[in-house]
Each structure stands twice: as C-alpha cells, then as structure tokens.
PATIMAR-289650 format. One record per residue (C-alpha): residue in three letters; x, y, z; residue number from 1. Coordinates in Angstrom, 3 decimals. Layout:
REM residues N
- ALA X Y Z NUM
...
//
This chain:
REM residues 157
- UNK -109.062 -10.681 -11.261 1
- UNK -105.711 -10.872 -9.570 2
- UNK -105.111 -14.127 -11.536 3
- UNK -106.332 -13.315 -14.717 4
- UNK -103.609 -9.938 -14.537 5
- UNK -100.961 -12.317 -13.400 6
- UNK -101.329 -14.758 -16.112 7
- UNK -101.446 -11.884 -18.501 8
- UNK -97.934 -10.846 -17.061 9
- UNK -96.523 -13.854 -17.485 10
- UNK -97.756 -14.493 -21.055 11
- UNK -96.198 -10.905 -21.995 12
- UNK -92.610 -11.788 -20.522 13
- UNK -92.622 -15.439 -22.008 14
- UNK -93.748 -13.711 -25.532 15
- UNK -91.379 -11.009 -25.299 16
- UNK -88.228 -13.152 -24.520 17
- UNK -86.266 -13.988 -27.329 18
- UNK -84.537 -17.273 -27.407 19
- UNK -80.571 -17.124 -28.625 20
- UNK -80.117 -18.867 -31.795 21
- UNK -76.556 -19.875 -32.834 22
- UNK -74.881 -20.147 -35.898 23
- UNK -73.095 -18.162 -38.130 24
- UNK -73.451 -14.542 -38.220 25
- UNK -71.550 -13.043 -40.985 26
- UNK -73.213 -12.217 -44.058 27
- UNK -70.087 -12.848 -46.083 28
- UNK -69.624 -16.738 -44.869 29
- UNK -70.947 -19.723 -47.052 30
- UNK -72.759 -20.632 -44.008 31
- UNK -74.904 -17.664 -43.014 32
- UNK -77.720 -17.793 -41.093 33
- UNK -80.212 -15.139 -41.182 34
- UNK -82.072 -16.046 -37.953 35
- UNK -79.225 -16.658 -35.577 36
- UNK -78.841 -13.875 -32.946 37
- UNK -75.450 -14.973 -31.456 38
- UNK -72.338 -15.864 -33.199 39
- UNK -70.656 -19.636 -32.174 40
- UNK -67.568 -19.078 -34.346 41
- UNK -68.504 -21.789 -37.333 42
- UNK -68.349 -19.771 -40.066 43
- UNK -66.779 -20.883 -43.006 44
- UNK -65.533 -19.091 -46.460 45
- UNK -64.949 -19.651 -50.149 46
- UNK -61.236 -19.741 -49.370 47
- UNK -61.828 -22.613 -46.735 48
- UNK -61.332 -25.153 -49.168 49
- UNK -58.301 -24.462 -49.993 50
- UNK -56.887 -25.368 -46.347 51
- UNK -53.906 -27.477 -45.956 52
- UNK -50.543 -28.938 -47.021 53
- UNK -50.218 -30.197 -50.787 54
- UNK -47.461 -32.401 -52.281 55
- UNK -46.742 -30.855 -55.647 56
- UNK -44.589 -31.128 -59.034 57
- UNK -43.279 -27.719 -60.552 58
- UNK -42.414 -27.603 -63.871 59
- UNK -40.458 -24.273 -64.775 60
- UNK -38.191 -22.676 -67.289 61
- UNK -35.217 -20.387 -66.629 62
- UNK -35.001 -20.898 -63.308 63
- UNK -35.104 -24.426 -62.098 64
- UNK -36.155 -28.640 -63.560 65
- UNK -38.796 -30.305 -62.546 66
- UNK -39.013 -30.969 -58.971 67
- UNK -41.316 -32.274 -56.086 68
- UNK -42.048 -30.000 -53.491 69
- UNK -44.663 -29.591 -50.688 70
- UNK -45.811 -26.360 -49.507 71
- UNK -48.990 -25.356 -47.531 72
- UNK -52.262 -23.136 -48.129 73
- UNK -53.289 -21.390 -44.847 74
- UNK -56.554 -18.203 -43.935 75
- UNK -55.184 -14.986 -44.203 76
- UNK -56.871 -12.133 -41.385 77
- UNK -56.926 -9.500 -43.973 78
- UNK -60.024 -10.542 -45.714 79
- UNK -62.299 -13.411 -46.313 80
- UNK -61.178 -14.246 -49.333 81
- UNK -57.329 -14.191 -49.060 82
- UNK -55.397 -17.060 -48.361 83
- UNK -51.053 -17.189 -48.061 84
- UNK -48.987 -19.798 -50.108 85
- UNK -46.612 -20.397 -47.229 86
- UNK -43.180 -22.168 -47.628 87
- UNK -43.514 -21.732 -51.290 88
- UNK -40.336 -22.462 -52.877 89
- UNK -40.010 -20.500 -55.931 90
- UNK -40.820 -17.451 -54.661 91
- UNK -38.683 -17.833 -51.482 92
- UNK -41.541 -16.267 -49.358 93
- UNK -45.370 -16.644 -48.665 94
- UNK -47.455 -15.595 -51.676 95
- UNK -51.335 -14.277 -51.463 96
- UNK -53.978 -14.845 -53.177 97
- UNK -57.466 -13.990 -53.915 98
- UNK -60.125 -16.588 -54.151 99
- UNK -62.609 -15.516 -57.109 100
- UNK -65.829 -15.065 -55.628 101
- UNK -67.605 -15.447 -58.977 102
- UNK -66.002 -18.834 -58.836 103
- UNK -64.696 -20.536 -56.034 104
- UNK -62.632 -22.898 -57.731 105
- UNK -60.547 -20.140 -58.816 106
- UNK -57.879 -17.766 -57.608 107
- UNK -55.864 -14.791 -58.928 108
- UNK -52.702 -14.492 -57.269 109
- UNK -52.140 -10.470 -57.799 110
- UNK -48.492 -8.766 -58.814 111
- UNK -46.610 -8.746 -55.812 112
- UNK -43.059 -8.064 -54.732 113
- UNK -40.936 -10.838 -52.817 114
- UNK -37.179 -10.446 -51.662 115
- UNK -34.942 -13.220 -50.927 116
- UNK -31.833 -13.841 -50.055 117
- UNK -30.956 -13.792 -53.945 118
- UNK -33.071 -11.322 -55.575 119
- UNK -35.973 -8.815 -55.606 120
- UNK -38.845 -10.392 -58.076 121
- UNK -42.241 -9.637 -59.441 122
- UNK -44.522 -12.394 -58.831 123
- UNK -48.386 -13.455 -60.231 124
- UNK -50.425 -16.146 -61.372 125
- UNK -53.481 -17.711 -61.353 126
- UNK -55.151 -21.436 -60.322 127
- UNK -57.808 -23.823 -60.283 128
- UNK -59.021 -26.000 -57.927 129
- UNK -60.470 -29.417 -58.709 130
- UNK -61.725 -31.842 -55.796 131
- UNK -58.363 -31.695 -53.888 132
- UNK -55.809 -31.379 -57.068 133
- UNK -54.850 -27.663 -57.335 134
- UNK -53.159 -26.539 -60.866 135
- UNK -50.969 -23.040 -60.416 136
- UNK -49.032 -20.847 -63.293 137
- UNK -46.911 -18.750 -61.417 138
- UNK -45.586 -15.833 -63.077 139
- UNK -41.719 -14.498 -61.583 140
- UNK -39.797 -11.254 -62.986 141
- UNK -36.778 -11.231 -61.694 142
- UNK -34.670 -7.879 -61.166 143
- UNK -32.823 -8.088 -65.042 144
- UNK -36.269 -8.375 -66.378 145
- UNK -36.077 -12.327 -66.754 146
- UNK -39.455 -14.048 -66.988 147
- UNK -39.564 -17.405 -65.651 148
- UNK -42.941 -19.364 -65.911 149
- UNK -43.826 -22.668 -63.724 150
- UNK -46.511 -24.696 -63.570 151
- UNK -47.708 -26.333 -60.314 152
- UNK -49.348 -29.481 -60.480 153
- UNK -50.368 -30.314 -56.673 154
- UNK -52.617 -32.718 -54.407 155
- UNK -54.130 -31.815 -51.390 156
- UNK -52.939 -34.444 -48.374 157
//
C-alpha cells in the first residue's frame, strides 16, 4: 500500500510541474509564441526590417541638388512600431517614424518640429520599403512658409 501511495505522489508532482518554454512573449512581436511561459529576449517587430545604415541619393528643390548621403535607421523605445532616421541630413536632426501596421512595407513619418542651427522647420513624409531599397518623400516647411520637397532614393548596406 505504501508503494502504491508513493507512486501516486510522484505521478501528481511530475504531472503538475510545468516545464519552461522559451520564446517570445509579447503579443505585439512578429514572432509570438502562445505557449512559451518565459521570455528569452528574441522578439522581433514590423519595424525590424528597417534596421541599419543606407547609402542614399536625395533629390530636392529649394533647398539643396542632388546629392549622396548615408544616414542610418535605428528601434525607437517608445513603441514597437517607431523607428528614428538618425544623422539625417536635411532635416539636421533624427526624424521618427511610424511603420504601418496594415502594411509593413510602409511608413508615415508624422508632422514634426526640428531646430537646427539655421532654422525651425515642419517636417513629414512618407516611404516604402522594397527588399532592402527604401524610397522616402520628405516634406520640410521652413519658418517663411517655404516648402521644399525631396525624394530619397536609398539602399540598405
């Protein structure tokens, strides 16, 4: 009788012991997964793909010729979605945008306001990604009301 209980014990703790499952535990990541019971930091998001530096040509109007430039796409920690524009040239500071979650091969850069060392402008725009080729039409208001339009035509290194 004594064995039967004790093998009835043991049975109970071995079913009632969970095993940890990793993987990614936030419901907003491309790589969710339901079952896991313990985070191991591999989650990735829409705006992932984005990542990195990108040689570019800018075409633009009032403002400036056509010209190379390289500038880099980086995770914002304000939301899943958001990635920074970072040593952007035209704009003289780091831009945001949103990546379209209905489409991930989109993003809306929202009105913002940048200050540099020249003026106070209005920026927006939108662009599309495509493999690693990333098309931009940036939008910039400067403080007499002058709209200048460029076009970013840039590759992913």
């Amino acid at each position: 009788m004594k064995k039967i209980a004790i093998y009835l014990l043991l049975l109970t703790i071995s079913l009632s012991c969970k095993k940890e499952k990793k993987g990614c535990t936030d419901t907003g990541a491309i790589n969710y997964v339901a079952e896991a019971t313990s985070d191991d930091g591999t989650c990735t998001y829409e705006r992932d793909v984005y990542i990195g530096v990108y040689d570019a040509i800018k075409t633009c109007g009032i403002y400036s010729s056509d010209s190379a430039m390289v500038f880099q796409i980086s995770r914002s920690p304000e939301a899943a979605n958001r990635i920074l524009l970072e040593e952007f040239p035209e704009t003289g500071g780091i831009l945001y945008a949103n990546v379209d979650l209905s489409d991930v091969n989109k993003i809306i850069i929202p009105n913002q306001t940048l200050e540099n060392a020249l003026d106070i402008s209005q920026v927006s725009g939108t662009g599309t990604l495509s493999g690693s080729a990333l098309s931009l039409s940036i939008y910039r208001i400067d403080q007499s009301n002058s709209l200048d339009t460029c076009t970013i035509e840039a590759i992913r290194r």
